[in-house]
C-alpha positions as CSV (number, residue, x, y, z in Angstrom):
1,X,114.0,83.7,80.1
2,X,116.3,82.6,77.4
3,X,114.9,82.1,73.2
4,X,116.3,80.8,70.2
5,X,116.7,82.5,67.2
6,X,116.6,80.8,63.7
7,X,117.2,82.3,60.3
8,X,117.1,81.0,57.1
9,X,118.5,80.7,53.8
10,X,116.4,82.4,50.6
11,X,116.5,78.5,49.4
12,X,114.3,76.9,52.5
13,X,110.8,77.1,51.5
14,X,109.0,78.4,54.5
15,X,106.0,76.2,53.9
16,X,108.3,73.5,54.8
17,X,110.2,75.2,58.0
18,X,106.4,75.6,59.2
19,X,105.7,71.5,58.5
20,X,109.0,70.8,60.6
21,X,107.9,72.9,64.1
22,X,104.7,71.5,63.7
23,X,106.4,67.9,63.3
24,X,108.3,69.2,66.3
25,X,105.6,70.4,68.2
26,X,103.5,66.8,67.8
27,X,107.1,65.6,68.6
28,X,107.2,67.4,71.9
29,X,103.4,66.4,72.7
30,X,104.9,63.0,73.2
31,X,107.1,63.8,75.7
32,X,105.5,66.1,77.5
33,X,101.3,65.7,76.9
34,X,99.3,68.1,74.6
35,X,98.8,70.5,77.5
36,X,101.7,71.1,78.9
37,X,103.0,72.0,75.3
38,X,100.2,74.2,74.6
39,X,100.7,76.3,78.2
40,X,105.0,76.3,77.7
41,X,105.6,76.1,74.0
42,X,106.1,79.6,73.0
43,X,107.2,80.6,69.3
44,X,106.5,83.3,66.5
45,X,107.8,83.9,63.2
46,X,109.7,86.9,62.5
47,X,108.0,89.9,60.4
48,X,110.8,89.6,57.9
49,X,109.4,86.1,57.3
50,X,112.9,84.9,57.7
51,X,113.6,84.0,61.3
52,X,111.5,82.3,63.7
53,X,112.0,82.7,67.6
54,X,111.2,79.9,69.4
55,X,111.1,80.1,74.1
56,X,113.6,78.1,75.5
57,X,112.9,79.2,79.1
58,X,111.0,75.7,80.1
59,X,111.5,72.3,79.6
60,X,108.7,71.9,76.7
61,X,110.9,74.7,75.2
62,X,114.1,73.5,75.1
63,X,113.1,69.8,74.2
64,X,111.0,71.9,71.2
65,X,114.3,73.5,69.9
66,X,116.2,70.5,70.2
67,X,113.5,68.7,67.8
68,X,112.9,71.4,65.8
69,X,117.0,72.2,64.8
70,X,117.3,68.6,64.3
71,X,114.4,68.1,62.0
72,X,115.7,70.8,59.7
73,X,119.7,69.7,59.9
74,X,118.2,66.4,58.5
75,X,115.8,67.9,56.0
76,X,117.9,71.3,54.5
77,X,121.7,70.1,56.3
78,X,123.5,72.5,58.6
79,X,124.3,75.1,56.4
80,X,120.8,76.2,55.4
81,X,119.6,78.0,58.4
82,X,121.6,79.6,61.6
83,X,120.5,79.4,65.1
84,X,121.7,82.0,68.0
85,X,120.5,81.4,72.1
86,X,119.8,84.6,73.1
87,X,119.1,85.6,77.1
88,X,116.6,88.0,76.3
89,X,113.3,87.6,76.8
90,X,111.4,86.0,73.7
91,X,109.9,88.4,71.4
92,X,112.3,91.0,72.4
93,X,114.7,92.9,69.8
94,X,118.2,91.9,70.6
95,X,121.1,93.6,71.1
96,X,123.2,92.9,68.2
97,X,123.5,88.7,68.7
98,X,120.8,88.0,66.3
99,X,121.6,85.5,63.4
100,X,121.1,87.4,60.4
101,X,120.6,85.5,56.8
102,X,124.5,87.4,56.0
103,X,126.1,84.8,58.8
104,X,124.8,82.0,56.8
105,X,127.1,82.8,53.4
């Protein structure tokens, strides 16, 4: 199972990270139907309150991180969060390839 890992700047309000994966989320309802999102949609925010992790393991997940990085390149630009694919499985510490809020200075 493979994840994505998302950090973000001190500047993004977090309020507004959580209004883009739900915009995401309605996004990928679309596509896919409301229950195959809620079964294969898989995400949690990080303790640090920094980093979200979002399942990229199905289809509902990869089409979910696909919307969800381009909602917030469009709304905060490229520079104001960093995103690492990791091949662990989500919800799992990593082994050192986690985006940290330093890799975005």
């Amino acid at each position: 199972m493979s994840s994505h890992r998302y950090v973000f700047k001190q500047t993004v309000p977090l309020t507004a990270v959580e209004s883009s994966l739900i915009l995401a989320l309605w996004s990928c309802e679309s596509l896919h139907g409301e229950a195959h999102v809620q079964l294969e949609a898989f995400y949690e925010f990080q303790a640090d309150g920094r980093g979200l992790v979002i399942d990229s393991g199905t289809d509902v997940g990869q089409d979910l991180n696909k919307l969800f990085t381009g909602l917030l390149q469009r709304e905060f630009g490229h520079a104001a969060f960093a995103v690492v694919r990791q091949a662990d499985e989500l919800f799992r510490a990593s082994s050192g390839q986690a985006a940290s809020v330093s890799d975005l200075t």
